[in-house]
C-alpha positions as CSV (number, residue, x, y, z in Angstrom):
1,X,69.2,119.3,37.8
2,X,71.4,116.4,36.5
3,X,72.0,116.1,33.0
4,X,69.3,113.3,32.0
5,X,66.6,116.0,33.1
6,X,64.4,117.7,30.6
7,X,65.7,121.3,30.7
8,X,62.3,122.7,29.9
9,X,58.7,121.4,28.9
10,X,58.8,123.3,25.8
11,X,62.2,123.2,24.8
12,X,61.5,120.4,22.0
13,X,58.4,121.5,20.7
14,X,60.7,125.5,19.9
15,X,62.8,123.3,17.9
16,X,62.4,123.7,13.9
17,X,63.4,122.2,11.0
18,X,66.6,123.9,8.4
19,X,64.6,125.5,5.9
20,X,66.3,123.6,3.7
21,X,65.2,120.0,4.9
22,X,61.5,121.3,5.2
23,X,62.1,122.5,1.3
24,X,63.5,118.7,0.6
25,X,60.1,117.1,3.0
26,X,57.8,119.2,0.8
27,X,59.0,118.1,-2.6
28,X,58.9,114.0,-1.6
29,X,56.3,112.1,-3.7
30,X,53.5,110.9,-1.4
31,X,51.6,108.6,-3.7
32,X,51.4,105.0,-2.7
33,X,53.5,102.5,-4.5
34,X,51.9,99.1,-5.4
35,X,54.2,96.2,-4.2
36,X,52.2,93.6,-5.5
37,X,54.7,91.9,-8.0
38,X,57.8,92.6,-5.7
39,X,59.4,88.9,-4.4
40,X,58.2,88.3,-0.8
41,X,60.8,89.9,1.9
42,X,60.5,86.4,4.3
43,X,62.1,83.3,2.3
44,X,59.1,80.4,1.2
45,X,58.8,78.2,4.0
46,X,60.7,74.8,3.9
47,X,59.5,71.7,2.9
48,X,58.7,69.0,5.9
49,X,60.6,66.5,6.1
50,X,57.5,64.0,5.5
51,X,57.0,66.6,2.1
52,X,60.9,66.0,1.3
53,X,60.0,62.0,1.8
54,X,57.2,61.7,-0.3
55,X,58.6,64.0,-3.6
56,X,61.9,61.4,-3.1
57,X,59.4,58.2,-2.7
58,X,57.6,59.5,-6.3
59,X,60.8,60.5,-7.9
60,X,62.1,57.0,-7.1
61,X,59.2,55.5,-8.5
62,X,59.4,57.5,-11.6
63,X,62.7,56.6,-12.2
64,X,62.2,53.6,-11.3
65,X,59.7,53.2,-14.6
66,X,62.1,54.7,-17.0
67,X,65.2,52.0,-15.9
68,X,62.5,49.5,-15.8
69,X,62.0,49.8,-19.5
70,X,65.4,49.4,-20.6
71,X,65.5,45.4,-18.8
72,X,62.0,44.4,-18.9
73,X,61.3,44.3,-22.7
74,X,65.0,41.7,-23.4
75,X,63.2,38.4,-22.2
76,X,59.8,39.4,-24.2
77,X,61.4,39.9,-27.3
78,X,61.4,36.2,-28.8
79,X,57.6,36.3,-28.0
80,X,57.1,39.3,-29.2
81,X,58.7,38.4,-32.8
82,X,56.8,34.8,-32.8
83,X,53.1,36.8,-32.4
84,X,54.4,39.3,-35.3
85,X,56.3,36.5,-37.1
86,X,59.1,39.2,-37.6
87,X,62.2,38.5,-35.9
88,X,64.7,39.7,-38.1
89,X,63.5,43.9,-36.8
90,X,63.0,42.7,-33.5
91,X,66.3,44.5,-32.0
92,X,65.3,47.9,-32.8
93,X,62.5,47.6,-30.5
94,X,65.6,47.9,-27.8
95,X,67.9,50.3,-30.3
96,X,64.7,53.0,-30.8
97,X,64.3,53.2,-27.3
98,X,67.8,53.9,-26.8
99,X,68.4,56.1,-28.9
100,X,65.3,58.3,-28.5
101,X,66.5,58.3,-24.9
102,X,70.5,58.8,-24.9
103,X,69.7,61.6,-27.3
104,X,67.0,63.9,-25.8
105,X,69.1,63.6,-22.1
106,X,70.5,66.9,-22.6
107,X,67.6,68.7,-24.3
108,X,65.3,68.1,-21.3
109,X,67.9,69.2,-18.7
110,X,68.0,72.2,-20.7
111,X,64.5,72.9,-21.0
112,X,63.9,72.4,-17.3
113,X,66.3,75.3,-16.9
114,X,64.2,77.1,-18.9
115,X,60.2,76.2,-18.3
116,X,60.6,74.6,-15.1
117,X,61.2,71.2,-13.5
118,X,57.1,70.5,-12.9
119,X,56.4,71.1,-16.9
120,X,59.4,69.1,-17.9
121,X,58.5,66.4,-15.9
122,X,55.0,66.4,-16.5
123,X,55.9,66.2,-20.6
124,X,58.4,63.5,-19.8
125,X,55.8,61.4,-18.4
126,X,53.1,61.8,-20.9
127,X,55.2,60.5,-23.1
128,X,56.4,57.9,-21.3
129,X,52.9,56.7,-21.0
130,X,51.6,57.6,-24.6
131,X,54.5,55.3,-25.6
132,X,53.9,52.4,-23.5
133,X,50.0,52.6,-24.6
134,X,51.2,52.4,-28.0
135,X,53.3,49.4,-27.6
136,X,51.2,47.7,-25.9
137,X,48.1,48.2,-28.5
138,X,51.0,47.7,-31.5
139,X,48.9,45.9,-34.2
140,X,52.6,45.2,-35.8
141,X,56.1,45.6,-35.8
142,X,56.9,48.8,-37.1
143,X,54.2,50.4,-35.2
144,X,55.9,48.7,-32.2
145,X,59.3,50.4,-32.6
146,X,58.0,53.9,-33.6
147,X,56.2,53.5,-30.0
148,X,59.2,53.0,-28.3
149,X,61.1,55.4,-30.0
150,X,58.4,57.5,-28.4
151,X,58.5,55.9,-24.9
152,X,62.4,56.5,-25.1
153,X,61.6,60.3,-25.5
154,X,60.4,60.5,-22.0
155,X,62.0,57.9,-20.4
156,X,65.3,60.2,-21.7
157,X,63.2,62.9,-20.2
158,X,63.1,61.5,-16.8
159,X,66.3,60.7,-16.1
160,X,67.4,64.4,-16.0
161,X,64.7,66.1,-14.6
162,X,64.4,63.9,-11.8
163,X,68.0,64.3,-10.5
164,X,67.7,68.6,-11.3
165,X,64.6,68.6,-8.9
166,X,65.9,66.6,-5.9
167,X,68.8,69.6,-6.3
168,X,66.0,71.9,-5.4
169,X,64.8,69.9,-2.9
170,X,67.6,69.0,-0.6
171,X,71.8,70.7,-0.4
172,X,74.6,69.5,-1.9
173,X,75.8,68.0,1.6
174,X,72.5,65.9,1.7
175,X,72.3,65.1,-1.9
176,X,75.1,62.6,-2.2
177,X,72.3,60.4,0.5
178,X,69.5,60.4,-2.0
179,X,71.7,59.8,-5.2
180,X,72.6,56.2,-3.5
181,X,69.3,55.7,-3.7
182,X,68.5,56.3,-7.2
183,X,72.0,53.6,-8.0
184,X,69.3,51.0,-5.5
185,X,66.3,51.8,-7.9
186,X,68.8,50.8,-10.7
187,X,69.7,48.0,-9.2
188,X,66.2,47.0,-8.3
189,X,65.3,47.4,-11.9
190,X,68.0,45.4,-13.2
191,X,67.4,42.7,-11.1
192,X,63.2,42.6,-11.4
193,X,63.0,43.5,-14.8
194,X,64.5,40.3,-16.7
195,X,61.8,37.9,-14.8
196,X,59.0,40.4,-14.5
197,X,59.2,40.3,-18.6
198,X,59.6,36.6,-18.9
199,X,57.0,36.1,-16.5
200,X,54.5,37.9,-18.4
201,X,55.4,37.1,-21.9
202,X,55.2,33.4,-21.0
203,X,52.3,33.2,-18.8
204,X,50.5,36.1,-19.0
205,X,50.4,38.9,-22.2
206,X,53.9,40.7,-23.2
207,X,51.7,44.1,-23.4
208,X,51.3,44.0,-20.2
209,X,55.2,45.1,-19.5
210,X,53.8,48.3,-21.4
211,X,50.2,48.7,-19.6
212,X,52.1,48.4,-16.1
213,X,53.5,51.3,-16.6
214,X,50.0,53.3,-16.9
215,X,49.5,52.9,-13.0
216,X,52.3,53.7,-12.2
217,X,53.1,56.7,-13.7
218,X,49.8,58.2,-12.4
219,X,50.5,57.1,-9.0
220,X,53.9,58.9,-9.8
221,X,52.3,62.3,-10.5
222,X,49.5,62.0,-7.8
223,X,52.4,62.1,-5.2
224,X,54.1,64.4,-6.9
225,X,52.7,67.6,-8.5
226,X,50.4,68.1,-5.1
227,X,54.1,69.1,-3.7
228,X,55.7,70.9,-6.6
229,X,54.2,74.0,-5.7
230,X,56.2,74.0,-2.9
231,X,59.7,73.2,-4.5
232,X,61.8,76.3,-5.0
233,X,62.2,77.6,-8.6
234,X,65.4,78.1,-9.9
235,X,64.5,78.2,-13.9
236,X,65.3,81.2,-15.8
237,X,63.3,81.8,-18.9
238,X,65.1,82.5,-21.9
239,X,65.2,82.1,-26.2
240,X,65.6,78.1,-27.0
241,X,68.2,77.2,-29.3
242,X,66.4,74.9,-31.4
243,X,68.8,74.3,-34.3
244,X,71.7,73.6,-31.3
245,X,69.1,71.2,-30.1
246,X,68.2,69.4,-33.1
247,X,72.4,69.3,-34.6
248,X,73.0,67.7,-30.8
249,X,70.1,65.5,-30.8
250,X,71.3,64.1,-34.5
251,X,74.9,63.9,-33.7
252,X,74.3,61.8,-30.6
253,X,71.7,59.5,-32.7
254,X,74.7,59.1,-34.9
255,X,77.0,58.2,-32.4
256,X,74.9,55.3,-30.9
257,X,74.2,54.2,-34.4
258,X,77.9,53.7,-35.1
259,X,78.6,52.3,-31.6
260,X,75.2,49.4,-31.8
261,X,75.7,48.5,-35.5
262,X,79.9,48.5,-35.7
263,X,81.1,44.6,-35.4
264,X,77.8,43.8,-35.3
265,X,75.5,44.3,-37.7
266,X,78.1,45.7,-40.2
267,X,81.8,45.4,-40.1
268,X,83.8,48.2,-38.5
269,X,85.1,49.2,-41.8
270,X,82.5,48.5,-43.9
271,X,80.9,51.7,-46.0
272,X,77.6,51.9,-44.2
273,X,79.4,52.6,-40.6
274,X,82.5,54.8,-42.2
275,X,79.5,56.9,-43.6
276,X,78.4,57.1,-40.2
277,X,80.8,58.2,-39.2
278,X,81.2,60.7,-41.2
279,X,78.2,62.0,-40.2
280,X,78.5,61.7,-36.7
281,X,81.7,64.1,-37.0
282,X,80.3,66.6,-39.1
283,X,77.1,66.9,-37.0
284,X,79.2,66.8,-34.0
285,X,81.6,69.9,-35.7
286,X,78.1,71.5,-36.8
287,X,77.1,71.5,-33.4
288,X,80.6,73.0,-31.6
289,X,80.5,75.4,-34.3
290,X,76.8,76.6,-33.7
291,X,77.3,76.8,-29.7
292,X,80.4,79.3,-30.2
293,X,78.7,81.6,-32.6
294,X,75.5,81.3,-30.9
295,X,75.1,84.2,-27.6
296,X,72.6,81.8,-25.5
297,X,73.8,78.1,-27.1
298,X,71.6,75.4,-26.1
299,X,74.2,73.7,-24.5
300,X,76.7,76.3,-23.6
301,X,80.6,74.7,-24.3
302,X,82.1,76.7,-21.4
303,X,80.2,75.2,-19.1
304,X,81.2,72.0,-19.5
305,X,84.8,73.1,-19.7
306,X,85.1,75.7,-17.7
307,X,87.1,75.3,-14.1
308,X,88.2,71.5,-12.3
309,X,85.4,70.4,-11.5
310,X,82.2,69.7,-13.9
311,X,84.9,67.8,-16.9
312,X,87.1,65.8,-14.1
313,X,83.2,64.7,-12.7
314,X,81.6,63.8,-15.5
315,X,84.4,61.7,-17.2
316,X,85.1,59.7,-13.9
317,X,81.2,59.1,-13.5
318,X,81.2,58.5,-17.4
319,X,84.3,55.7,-16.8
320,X,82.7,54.5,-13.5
321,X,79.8,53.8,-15.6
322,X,80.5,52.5,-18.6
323,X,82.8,49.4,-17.1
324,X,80.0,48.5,-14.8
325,X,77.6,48.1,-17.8
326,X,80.3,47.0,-20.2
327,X,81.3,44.1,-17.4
328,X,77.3,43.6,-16.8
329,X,76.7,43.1,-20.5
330,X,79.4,40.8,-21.0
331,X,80.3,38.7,-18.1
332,X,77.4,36.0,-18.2
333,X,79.3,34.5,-21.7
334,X,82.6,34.5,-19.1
335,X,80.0,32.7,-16.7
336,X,78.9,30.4,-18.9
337,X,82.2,29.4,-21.0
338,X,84.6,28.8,-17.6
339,X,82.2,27.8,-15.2
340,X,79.6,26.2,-17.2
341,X,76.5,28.0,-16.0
342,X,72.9,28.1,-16.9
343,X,71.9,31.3,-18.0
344,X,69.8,32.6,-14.9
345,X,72.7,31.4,-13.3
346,X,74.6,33.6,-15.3
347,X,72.4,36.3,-14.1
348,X,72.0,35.4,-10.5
349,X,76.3,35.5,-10.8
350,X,75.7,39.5,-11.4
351,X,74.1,40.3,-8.5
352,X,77.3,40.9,-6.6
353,X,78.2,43.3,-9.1
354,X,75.1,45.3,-9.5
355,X,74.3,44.8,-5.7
356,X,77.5,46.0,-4.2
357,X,78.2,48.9,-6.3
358,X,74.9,50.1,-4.8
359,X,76.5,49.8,-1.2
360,X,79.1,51.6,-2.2
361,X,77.5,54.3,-3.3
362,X,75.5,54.4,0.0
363,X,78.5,54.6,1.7
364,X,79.8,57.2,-0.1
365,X,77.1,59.3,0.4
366,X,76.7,58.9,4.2
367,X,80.1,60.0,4.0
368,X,79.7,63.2,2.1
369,X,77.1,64.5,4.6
370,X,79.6,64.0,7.7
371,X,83.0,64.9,6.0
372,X,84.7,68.3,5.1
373,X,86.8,66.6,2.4
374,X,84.1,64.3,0.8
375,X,86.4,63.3,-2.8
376,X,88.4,61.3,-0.7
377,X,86.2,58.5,-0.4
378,X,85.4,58.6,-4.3
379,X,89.5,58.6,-4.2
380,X,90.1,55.5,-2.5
381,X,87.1,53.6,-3.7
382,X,88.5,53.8,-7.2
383,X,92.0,53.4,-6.5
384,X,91.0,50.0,-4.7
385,X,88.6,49.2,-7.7
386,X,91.7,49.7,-10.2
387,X,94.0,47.4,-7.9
388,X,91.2,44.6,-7.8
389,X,90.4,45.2,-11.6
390,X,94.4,44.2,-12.2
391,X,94.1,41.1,-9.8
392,X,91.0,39.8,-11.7
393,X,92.9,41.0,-15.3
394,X,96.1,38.4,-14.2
395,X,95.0,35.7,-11.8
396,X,92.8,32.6,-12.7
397,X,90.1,32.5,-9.7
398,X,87.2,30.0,-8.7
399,X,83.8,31.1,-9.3
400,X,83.9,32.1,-5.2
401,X,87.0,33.8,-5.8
402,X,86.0,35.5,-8.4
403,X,82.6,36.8,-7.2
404,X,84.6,37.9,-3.8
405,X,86.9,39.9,-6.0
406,X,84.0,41.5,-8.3
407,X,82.3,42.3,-5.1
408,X,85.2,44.2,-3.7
409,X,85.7,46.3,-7.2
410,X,81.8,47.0,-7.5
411,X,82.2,48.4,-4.2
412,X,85.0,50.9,-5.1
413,X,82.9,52.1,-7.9
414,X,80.3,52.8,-7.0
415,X,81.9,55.1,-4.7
416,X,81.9,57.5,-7.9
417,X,78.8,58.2,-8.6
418,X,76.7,60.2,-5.7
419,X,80.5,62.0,-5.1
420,X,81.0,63.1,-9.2
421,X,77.2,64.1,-9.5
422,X,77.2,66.0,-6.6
423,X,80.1,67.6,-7.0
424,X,79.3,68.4,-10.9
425,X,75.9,69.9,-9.4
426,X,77.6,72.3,-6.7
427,X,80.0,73.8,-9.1
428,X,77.1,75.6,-11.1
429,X,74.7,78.5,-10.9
430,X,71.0,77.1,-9.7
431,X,69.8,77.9,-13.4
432,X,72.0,75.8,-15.1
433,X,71.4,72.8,-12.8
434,X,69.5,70.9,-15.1
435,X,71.5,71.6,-18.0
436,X,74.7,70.2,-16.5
437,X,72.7,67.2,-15.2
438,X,71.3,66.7,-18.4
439,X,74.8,66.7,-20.4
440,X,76.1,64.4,-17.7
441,X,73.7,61.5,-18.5
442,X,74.1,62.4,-21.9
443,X,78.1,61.8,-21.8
444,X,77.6,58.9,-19.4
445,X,75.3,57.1,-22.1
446,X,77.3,57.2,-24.5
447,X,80.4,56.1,-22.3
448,X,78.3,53.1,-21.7
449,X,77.6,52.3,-25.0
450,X,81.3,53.0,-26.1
451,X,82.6,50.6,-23.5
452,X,79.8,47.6,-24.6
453,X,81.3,48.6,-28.4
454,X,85.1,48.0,-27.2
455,X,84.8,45.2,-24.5
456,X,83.0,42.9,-27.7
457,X,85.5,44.1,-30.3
458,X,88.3,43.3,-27.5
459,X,86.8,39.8,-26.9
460,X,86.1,39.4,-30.9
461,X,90.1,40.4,-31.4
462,X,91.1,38.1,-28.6
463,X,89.2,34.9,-29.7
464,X,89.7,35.5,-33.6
465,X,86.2,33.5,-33.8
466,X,82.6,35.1,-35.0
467,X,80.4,34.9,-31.7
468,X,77.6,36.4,-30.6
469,X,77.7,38.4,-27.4
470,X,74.2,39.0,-26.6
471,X,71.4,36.2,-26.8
472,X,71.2,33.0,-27.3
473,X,74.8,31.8,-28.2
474,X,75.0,28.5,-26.9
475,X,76.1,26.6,-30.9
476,X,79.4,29.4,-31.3
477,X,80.0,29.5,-27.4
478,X,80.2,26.1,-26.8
479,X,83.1,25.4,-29.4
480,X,85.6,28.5,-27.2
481,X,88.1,26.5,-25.5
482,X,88.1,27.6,-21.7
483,X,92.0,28.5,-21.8
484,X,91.1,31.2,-24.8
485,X,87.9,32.6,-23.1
486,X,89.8,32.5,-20.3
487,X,92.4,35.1,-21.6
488,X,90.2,37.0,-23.4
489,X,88.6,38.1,-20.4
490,X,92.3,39.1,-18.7
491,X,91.9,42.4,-21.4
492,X,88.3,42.8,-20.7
493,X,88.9,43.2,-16.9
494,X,92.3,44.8,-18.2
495,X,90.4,47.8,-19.6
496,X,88.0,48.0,-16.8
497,X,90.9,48.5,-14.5
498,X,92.2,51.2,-16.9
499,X,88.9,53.0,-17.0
500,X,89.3,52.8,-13.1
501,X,92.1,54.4,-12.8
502,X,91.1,56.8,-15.2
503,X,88.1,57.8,-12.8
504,X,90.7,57.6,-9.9
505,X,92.8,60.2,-11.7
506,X,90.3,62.6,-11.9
507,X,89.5,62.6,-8.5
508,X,92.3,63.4,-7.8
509,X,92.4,66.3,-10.3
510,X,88.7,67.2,-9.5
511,X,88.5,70.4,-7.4
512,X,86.8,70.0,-4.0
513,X,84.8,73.0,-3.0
514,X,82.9,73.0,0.1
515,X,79.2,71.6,0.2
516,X,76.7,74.1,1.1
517,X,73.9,72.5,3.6
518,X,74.0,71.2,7.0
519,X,76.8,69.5,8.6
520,X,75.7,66.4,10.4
521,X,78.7,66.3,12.9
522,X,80.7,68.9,14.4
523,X,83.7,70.4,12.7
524,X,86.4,69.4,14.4
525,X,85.2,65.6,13.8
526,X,84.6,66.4,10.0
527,X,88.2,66.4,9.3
């Protein structure tokens, strides 16, 4: 008999158990355990890449509402004050919407940690559309801005929550693709939003640049919420810190106050802006002290200073940022002064800047899904963006020349953006997502509005001459001499370059920790 025979046919069935083993058997509950509220063992199924498609197609379009109505109301205005024969108010009908919506950026990233992306951006929405039905039935003025003060709640809203859910939806490798496209939707609504306003306040109705957004926004959530269901959830609920939220929200309405109505409305010194001032810093000191003494802050401080990463990405987006909008807003007076064009030629000579800083972005995003070290791109793109910001801050250029050259540094910047949110993304725990995202447009807002304040008081202290920078300024611009405008300019682009380099810096300084998600290429290529 070898040894894999059976050496008996009852030799396992003589075989008992240690009485002590039976004993332990015996005493083992046999009830059955309902499992109903356990998490499933197999992972939810992925989303299709036709589902991934159409949640990016609605989120673009949603988006694409809310940076809609920060350009499409400008060319209305003067129509808008002539039917309510009150021109004088007419510029808080663009300051209440951007205030409501610089200052509820980070208090709906929060939230959406905390109830969930689809509620967050189903309130964002609704009031985006009870807003714009307001406008547009405004029987006056005041009416008009408390409307958009509403509409800027959830266009504030969107911004945010948008961003946190295609993090749910695609990796960090992948992400850096779709946040090119959301600098394109920008773009687009830059571009489109100036004549689509004009064109209906002059031809058609100006309530109509409200009632479009009604359609929209319900095509929006059609293509949308059917697919929520299927979008993981990363929200973890927990106490709100309303009185962090509210000292936050009043601080940042504060700031923007200070930065829209200093050299503008009301001298930089004068009492009403030193008061706000005042309180900006005492909110702002309310608000620190609240979020250290508070165990679940609204905003939590550490994370926004904790490690290399999330501070080194949010102040080079922030600086990326504000020159672009600081050059955007100012350049046509440039345009208009030294080459003596129209003012839709003016804005036709932005397109390169706008445009290109999309490409580069695009670029930059490709590149993060194929390389291992992704900053470097964001690295060089500003680095060549500070060099060309120099050229244009010490060298007299034709209009070519100088649309070649503004072309070139748009296209270094916007390297920044899809690499620093990304980046600022993967450095956090899934249920602070939204919270980081939130404080990031929050910072970048007022970065933008910061650099609009100091480009015009640069300009003012450069030209010594009382001018208005936005509008119609063709009596005070005229009487500039070219030489002076010219050199005014040299420190506008100066400071760009500096904010460049700036970004550049914190590359450089910005941790790079590895992208989770697929690699498009095979590693010995991703080097």
């Amino acid at each position: 008999m070898n040894k894999y025979e059976r050496q008996g046919r009852h030799s396992a069935d003589i075989k008992t158990l240690p009485e002590d083993v039976a004993a332990e058997l015996a005493r083992m509950p046999t009830e059955v355990i309902d499992i109903s509220d356990a998490p499933p063992i197999a992972p939810p199924a992925p989303l299709t890449p036709g589902e991934v498609r159409t949640i990016l197609m609605s989120l673009l379009l949603t988006m694409f509402l809310a940076a809609l109505d920060q350009t499409i109301v400008a060319t209305a205005l003067p129509t808008i004050g002539r039917q309510f024969q009150d021109v004088s108010n007419l510029s808080w009908v663009i300051t209440a919407y951007l205030l409501a919506s610089t200052a509820v950026a980070p208090v709906f990233g929060t939230l959406s940690d905390i109830y969930g992306r689809r509620v967050m951006i189903i309130v964002s929405l609704s009031l985006f559309v009870a807003g714009s039905i307001l406008c547009a039935v405004a029987p006056n003025i005041t009416v008009l801005i408390l409307a958009r003060g509403l509409q800027g709640l959830g266009g504030g809203g969107i911004m945010p929550v948008v961003q946190t859910v295609i993090s749910d939806v695609v990796s960090p490798r992948e992400r850096g693709q779709y946040q090119a496209y959301f600098s394109g939707v920008w773009m687009a609504a830059g571009l489109v939003g100036p004549v689509v306003g004009g064109v209906f306040a002059e031809h058609l109705h100006w309530s109509l640049i409200f009632w479009i957004n009604v359609p929209l926004a319900v095509v929006s959530l059609a293509m949308l919420l059917p697919k929520m269901g299927k979008i993981p959830v990363f929200h973890r609920k927990r106490k709100v810190d309303w009185l962090g939220g509210v000292l936050l929200m009043a601080s940042a309405v504060a700031v923007m106050l200070v930065l829209t109505w200093g050299g503008n409305r009301y001298l930089w010194l004068s009492p009403t802006i030193l008061a706000m001032m005042g309180a900006a810093i005492a909110l702002a000191g309310a608000f620190v002290w609240h979020a250290r003494n508070t165990e679940e802050p609204f905003l939590p401080l550490s994370l926004l200073t904790r490690g290399t990463v999330v501070p080194y990405a949010m102040v080079a987006g922030a600086c990326a940022l504000g020159a672009l909008i600081g050059l955007t807003v100012h350049l046509p007076l440039y345009y208009e002064v030294v080459y003596h064009l129209s003012a839709s030629e003016a804005g036709l000579a932005l397109i390169p800047l706008a445009a290109i800083s999309t490409c580069g972005a695009a670029f930059a995003g490709r590149t993060m899904a194929r390389a291992k070290h992704y900053k470097r791109v964001a690295i060089a793109g500003t680095s060549l963006a500070t060099i060309f910001g120099i050229v244009l801050a010490t060298t007299t250029l034709p209009l070519w020349g100088l649309l070649t050259i503004l072309s070139l540094f748009a296209l270094g910047l916007g390297t920044t953006f899809p690499v620093s949110v990304t980046s600022l993304q993967n450095a956090v725990a899934r249920p602070q997502i939204g919270t980081v995202t939130g404080a990031m447009n929050f910072f970048r807002a007022l970065m933008a509005s910061f650099t609009v304040a100091a480009f015009a008081a640069i300009l003012l202290m450069a030209l010594g001459a009382d001018i208005s920078l936005a509008g119609e300024h063709r009596g005070p611009v005229n009487s500039i001499p070219v030489a002076d405008m010219i050199t005014a300019f040299h420190y506008v682009f100066g400071a760009a370059a500096v904010m460049l380099a700036g970004a550049a810096l914190c590359m450089v300084a910005m941790e790079e920790r590895p992208l989770a998600g697929p690699a498009t290429v095979p590693a010995e290529m991703a080097e």
